[in-house]
N, CA, C and O atoms as a GROMACS GRO file, in nm:
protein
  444
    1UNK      N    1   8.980  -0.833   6.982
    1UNK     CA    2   8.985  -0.855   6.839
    1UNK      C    3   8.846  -0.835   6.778
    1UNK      O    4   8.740  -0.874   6.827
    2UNK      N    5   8.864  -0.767   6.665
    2UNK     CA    6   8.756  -0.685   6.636
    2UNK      C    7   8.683  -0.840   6.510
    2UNK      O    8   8.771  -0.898   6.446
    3UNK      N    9   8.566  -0.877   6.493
    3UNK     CA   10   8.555  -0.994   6.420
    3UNK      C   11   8.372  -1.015   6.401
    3UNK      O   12   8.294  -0.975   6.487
    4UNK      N   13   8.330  -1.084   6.273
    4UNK     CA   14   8.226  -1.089   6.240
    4UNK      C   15   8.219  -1.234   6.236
    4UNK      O   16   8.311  -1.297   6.184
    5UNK      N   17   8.103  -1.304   6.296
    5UNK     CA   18   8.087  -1.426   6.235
    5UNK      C   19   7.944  -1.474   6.188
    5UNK      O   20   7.841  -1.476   6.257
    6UNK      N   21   7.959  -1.513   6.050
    6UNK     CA   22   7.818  -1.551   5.984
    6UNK      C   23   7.760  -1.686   6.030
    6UNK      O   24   7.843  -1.767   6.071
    7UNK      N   25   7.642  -1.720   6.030
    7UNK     CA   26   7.588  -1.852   6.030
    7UNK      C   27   7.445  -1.845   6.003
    7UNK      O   28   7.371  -1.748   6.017
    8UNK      N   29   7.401  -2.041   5.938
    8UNK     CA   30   7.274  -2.014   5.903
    8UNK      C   31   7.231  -2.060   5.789
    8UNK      O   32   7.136  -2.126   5.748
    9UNK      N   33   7.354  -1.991   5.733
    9UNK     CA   34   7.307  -2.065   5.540
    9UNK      C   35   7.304  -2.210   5.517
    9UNK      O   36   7.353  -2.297   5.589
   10UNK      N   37   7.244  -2.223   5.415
   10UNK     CA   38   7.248  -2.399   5.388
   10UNK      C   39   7.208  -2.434   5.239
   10UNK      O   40   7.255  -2.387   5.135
   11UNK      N   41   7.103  -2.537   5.256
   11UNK     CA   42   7.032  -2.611   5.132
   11UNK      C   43   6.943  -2.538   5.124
   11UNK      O   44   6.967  -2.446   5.202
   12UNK      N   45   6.805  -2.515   5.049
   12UNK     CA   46   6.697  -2.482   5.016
   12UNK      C   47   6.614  -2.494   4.939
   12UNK      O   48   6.652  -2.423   4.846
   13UNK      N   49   6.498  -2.551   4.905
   13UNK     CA   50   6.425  -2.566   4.784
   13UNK      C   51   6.410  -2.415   4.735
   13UNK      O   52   6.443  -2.337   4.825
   14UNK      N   53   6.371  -2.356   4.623
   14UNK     CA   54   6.278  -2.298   4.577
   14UNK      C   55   6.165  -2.231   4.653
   14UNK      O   56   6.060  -2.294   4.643
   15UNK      N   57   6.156  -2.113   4.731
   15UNK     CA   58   5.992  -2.093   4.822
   15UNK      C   59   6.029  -2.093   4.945
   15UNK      O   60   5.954  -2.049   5.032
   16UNK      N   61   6.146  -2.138   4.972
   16UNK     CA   62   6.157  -2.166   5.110
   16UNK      C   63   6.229  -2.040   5.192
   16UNK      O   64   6.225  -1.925   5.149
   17UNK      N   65   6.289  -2.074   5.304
   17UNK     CA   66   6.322  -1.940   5.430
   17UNK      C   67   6.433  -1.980   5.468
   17UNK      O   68   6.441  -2.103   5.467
   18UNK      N   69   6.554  -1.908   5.513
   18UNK     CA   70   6.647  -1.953   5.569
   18UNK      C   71   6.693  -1.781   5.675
   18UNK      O   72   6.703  -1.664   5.638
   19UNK      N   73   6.710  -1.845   5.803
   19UNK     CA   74   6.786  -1.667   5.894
   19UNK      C   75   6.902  -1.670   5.900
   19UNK      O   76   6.939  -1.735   5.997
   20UNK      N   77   7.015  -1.613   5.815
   20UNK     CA   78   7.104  -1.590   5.912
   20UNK      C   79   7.151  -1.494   5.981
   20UNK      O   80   7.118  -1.377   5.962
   21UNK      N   81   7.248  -1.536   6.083
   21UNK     CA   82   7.304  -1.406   6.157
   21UNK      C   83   7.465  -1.410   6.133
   21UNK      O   84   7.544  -1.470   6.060
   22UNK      N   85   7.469  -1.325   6.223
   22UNK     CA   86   7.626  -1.248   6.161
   22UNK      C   87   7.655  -1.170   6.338
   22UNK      O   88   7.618  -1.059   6.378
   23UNK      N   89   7.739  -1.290   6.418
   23UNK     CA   90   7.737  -1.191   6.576
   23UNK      C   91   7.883  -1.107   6.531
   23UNK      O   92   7.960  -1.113   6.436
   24UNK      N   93   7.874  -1.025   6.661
   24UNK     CA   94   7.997  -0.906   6.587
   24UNK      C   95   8.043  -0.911   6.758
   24UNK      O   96   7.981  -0.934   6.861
   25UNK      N   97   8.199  -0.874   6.721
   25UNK     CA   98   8.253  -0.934   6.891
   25UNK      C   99   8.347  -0.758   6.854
   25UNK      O  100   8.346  -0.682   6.757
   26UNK      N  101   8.421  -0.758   6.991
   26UNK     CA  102   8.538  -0.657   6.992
   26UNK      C  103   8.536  -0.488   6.951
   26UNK      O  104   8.629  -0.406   6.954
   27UNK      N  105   8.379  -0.469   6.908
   27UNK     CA  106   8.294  -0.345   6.909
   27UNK      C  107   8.202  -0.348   6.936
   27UNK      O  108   8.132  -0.445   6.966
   28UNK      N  109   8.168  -0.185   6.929
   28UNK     CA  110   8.042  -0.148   6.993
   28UNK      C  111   7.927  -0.148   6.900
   28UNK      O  112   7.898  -0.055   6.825
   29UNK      N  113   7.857  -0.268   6.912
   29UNK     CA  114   7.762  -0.284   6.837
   29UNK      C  115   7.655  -0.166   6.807
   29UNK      O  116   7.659  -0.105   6.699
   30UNK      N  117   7.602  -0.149   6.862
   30UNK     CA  118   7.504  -0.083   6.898
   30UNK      C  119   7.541   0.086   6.767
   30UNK      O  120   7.462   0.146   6.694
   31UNK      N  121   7.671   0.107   6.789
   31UNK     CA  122   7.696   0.233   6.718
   31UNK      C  123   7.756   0.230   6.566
   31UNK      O  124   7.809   0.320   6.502
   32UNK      N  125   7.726   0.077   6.526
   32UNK     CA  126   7.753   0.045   6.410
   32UNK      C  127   7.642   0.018   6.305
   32UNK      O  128   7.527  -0.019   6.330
   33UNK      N  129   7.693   0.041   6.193
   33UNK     CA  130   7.602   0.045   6.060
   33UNK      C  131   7.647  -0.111   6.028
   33UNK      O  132   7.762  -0.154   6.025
   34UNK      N  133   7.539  -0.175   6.008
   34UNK     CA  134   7.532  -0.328   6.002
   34UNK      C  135   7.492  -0.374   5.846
   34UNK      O  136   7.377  -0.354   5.807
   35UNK      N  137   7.598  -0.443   5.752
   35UNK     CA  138   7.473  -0.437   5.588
   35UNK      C  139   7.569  -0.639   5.564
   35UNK      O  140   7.668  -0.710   5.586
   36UNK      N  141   7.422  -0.628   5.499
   36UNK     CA  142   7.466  -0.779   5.440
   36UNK      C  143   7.479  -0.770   5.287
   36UNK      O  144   7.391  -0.746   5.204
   37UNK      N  145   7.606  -0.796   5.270
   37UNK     CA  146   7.625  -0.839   5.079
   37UNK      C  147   7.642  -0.993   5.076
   37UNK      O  148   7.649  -1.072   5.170
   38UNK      N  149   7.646  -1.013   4.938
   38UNK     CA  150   7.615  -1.162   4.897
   38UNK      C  151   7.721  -1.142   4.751
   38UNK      O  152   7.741  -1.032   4.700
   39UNK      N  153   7.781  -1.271   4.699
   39UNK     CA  154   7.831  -1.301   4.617
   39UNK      C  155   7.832  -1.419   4.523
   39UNK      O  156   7.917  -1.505   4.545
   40UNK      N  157   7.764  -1.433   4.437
   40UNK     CA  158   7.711  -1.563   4.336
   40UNK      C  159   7.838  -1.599   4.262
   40UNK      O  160   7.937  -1.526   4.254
   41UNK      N  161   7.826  -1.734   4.203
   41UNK     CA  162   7.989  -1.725   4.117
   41UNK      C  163   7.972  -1.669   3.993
   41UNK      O  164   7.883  -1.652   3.909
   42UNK      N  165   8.084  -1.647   4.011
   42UNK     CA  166   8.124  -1.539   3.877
   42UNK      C  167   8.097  -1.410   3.823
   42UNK      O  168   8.110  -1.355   3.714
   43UNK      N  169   8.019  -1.355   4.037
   43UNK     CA  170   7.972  -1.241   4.034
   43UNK      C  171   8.044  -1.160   4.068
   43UNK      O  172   8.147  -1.208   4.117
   44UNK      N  173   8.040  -1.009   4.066
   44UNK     CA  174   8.076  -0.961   4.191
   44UNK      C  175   7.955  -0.913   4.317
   44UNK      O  176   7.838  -0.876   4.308
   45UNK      N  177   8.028  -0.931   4.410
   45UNK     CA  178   7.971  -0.864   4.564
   45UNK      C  179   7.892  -0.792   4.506
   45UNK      O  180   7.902  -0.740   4.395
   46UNK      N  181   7.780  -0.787   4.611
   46UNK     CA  182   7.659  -0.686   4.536
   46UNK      C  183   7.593  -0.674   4.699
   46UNK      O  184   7.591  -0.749   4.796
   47UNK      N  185   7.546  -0.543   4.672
   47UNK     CA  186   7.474  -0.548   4.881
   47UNK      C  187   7.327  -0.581   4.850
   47UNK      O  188   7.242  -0.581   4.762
   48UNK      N  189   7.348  -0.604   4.962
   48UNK     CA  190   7.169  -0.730   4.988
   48UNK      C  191   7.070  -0.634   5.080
   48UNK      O  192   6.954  -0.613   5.046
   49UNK      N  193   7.137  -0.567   5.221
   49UNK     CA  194   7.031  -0.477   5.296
   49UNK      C  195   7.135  -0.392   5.408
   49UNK      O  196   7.251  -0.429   5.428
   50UNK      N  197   7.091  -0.306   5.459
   50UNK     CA  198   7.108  -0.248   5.542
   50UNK      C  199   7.047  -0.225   5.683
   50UNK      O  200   6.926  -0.235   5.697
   51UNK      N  201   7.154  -0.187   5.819
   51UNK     CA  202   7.021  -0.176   5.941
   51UNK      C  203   7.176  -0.044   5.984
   51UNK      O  204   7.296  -0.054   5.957
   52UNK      N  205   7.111   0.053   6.046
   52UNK     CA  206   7.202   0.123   6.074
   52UNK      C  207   7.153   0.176   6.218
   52UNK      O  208   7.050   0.150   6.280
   53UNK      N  209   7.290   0.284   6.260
   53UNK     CA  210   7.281   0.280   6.384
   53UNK      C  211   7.138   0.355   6.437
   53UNK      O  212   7.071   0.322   6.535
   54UNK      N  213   7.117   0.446   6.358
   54UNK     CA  214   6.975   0.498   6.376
   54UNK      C  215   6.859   0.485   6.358
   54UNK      O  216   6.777   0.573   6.381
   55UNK      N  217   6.824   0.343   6.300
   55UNK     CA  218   6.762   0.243   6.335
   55UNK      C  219   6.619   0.239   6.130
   55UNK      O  220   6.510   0.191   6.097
   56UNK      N  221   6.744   0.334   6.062
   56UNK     CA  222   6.707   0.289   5.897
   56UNK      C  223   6.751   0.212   5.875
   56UNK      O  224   6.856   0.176   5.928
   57UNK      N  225   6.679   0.141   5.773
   57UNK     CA  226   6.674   0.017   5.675
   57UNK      C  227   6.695   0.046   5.573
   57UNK      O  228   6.653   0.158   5.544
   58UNK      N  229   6.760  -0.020   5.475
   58UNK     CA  230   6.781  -0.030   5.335
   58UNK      C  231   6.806  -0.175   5.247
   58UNK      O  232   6.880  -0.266   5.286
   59UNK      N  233   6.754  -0.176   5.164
   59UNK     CA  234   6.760  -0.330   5.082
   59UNK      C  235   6.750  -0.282   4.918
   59UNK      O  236   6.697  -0.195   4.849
   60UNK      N  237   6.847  -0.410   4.903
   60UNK     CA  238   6.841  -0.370   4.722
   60UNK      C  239   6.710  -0.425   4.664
   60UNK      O  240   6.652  -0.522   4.711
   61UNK      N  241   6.678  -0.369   4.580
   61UNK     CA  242   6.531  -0.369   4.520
   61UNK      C  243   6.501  -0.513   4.481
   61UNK      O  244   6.387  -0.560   4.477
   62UNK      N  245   6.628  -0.588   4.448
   62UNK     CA  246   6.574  -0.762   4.409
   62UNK      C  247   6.554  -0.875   4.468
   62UNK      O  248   6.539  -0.994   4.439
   63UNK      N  249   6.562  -0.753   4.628
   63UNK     CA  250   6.524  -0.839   4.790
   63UNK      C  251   6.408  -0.804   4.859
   63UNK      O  252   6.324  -0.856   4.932
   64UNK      N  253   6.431  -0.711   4.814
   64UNK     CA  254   6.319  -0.608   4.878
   64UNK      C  255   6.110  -0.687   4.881
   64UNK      O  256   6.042  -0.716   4.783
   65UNK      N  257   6.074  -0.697   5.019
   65UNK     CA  258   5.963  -0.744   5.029
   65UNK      C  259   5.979  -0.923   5.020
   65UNK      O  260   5.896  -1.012   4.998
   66UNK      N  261   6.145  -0.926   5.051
   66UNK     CA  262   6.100  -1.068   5.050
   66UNK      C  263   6.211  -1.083   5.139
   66UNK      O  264   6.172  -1.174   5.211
   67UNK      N  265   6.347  -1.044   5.188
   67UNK     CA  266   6.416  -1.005   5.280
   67UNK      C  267   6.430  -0.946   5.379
   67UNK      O  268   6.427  -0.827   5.349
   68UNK      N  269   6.448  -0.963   5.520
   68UNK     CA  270   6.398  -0.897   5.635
   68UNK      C  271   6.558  -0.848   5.731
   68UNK      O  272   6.622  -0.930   5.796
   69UNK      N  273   6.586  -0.737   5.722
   69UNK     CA  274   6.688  -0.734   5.794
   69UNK      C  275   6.685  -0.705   5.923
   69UNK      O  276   6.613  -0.607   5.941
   70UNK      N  277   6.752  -0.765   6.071
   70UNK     CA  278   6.667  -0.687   6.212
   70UNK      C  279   6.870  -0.714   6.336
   70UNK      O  280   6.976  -0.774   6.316
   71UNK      N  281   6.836  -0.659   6.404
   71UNK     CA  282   6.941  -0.636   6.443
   71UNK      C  283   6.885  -0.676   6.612
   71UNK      O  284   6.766  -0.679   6.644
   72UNK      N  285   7.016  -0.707   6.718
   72UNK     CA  286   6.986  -0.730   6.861
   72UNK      C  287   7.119  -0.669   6.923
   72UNK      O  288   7.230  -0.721   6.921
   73UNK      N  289   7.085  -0.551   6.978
   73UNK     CA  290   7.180  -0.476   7.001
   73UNK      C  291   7.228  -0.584   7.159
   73UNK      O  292   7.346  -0.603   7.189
   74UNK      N  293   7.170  -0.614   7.200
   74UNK     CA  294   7.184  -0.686   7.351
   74UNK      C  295   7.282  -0.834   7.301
   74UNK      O  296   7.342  -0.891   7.393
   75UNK      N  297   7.295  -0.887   7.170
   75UNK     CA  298   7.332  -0.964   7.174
   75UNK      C  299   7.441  -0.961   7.086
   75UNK      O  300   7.501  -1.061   7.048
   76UNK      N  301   7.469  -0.842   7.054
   76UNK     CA  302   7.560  -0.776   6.923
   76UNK      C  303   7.515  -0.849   6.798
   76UNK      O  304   7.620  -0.863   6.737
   77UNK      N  305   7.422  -0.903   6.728
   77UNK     CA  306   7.384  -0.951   6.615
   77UNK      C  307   7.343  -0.908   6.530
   77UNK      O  308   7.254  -0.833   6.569
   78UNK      N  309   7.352  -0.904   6.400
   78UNK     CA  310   7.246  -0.903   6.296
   78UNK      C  311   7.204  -0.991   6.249
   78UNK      O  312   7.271  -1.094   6.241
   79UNK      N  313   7.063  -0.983   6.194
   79UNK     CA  314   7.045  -1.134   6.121
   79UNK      C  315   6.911  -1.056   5.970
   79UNK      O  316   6.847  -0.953   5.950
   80UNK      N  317   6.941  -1.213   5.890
   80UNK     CA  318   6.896  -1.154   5.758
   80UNK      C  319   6.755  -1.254   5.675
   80UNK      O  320   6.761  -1.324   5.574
   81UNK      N  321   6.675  -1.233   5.737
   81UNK     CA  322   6.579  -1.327   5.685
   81UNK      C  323   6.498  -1.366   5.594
   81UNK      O  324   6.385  -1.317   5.586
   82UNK      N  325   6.536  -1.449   5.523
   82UNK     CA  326   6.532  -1.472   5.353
   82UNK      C  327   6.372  -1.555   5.373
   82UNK      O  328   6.341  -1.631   5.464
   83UNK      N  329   6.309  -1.521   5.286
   83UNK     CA  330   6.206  -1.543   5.310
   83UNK      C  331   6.152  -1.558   5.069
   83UNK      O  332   6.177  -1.480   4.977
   84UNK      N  333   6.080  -1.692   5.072
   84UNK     CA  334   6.025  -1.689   4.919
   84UNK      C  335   6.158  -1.694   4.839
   84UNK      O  336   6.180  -1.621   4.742
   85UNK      N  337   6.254  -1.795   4.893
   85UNK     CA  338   6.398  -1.804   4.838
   85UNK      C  339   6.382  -1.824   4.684
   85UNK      O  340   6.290  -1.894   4.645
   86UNK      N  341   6.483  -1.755   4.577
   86UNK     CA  342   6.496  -1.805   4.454
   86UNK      C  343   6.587  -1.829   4.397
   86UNK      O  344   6.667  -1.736   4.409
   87UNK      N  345   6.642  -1.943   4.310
   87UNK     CA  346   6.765  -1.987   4.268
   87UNK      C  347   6.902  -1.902   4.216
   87UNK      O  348   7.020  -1.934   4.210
   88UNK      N  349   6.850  -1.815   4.190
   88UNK     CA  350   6.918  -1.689   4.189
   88UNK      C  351   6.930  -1.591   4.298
   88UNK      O  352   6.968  -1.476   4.279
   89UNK      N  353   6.886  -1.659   4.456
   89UNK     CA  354   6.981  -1.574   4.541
   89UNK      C  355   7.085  -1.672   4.618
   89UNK      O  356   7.165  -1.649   4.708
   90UNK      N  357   7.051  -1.792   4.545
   90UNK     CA  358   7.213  -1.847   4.567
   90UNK      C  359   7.356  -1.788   4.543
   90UNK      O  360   7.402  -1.753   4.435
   91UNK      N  361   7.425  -1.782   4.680
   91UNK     CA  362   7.514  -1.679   4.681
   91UNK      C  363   7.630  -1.757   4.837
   91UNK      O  364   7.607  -1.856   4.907
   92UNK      N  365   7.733  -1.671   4.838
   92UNK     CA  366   7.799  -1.649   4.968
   92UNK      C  367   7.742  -1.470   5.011
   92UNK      O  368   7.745  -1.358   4.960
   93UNK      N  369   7.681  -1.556   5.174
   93UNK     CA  370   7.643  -1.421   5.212
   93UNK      C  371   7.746  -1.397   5.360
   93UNK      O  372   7.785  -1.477   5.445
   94UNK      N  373   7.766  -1.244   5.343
   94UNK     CA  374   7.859  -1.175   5.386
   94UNK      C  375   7.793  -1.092   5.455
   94UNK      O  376   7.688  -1.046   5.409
   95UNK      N  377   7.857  -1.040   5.629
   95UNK     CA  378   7.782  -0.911   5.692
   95UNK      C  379   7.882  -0.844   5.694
   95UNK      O  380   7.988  -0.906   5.690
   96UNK      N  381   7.885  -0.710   5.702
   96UNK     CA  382   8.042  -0.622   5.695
   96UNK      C  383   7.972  -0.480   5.767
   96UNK      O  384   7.860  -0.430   5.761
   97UNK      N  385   8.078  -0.449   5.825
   97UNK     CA  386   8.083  -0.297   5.941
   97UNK      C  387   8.209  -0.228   5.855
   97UNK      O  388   8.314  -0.289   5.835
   98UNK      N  389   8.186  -0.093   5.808
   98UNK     CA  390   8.304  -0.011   5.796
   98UNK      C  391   8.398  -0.130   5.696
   98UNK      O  392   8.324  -0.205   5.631
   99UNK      N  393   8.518  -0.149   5.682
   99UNK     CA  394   8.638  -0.213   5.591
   99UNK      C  395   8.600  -0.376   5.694
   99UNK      O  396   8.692  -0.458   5.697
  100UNK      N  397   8.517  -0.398   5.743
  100UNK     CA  398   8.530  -0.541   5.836
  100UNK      C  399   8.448  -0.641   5.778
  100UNK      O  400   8.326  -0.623   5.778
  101UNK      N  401   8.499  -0.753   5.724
  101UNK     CA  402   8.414  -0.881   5.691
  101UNK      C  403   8.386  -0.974   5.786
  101UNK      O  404   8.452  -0.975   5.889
  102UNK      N  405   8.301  -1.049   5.768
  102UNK     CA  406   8.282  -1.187   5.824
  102UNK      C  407   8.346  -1.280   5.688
  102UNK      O  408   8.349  -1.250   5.568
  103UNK      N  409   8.392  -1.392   5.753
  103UNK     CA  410   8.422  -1.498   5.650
  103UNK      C  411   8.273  -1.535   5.538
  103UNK      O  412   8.280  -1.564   5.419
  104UNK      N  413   8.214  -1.529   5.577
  104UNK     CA  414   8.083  -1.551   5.471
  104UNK      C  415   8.013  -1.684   5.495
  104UNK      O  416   8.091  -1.771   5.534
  105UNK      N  417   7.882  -1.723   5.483
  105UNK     CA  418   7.799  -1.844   5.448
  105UNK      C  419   7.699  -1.852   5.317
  105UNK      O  420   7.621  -1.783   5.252
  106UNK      N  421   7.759  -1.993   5.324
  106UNK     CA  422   7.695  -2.006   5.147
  106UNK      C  423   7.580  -2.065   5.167
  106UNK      O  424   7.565  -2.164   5.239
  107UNK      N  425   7.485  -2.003   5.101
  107UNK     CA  426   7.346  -2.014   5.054
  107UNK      C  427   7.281  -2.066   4.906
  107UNK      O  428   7.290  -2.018   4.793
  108UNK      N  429   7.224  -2.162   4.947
  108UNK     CA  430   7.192  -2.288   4.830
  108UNK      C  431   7.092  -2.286   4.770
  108UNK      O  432   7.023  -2.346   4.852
  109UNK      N  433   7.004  -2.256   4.665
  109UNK     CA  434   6.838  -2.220   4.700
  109UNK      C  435   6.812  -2.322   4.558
  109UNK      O  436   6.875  -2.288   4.458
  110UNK      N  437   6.744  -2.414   4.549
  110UNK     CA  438   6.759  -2.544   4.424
  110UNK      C  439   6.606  -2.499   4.394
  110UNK      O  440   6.517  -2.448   4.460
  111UNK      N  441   6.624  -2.550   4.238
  111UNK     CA  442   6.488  -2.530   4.183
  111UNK      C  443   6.370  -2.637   4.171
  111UNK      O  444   6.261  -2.604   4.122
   0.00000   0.00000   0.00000
C-alpha cells in the first residue's frame, strides 16, 4: 500500500523552527519527485517546496531562505525545515508524490 505519513508540526512562537517529515512506504522512493504544500483556513493549497528525483530544489518565494527542504533516500523520507517561523505560515502541511497525499500536520506559529 502505497502511503505518505506527515509528522512534526505543532505550537510555535513567532522566530522559532519546527522539522517535519513526511516517510513514504509502498514506493520507490528514491525515483520520486517529493513537494510539500500547506493549507491556511480559508485558503487554498498553495506549494511550499520541492526536492526531486534529480536532486533540484524548488520553493515558493514566501519560503524561500527561510525553508529548507532535504530528502533520505535510505530512509524513504522527506523532511521540511521551517526555520524564522511567521504567523502567517500557520497552515496544514501536506507532502504529496504524483495524485498521492499524506493526511497532513498542522502547524501553529503564534505571535
Amino acid at each position: 500500500q502505497v502511503q505518505l505519513v506527515e509528522s512534526g508540526g505543532g505550537l510555535v512562537q513567532s522566530g522559532g523552527s519546527l522539522r517535519l517529515s513526511c516517510a513514504a512506504s509502498g514506493m520507490i522512493f528514491r525515483l520520486a519527485t517529493m513537494n510539500w504544500h500547506r493549507q491556511a483556513p480559508g485558503k487554498e493549497r498553495e506549494f511550499v517546496a520541492r526536492s526531486t528525483e534529480y536532486g533540484d530544489i524548488y520553493y515558493a518565494g514566501s519560503v524561500k531562505g527561510r525553508f529548507t527542504i532535504s530528502r533520505d533516500n535510505a530512509k524513504n523520507t522527506v523532511y521540511l525545515q521551517m526555520n524564522s517561523l511567521k504567523p502567517e505560515d500557520t497552515a496544514v502541511y501536506y507532502c504529496n508524490t504524483k495524485n498521492l497525499w499524506g493526511q497532513g500536520t498542522q502547524v501553529t506559529v503564534s505571535s
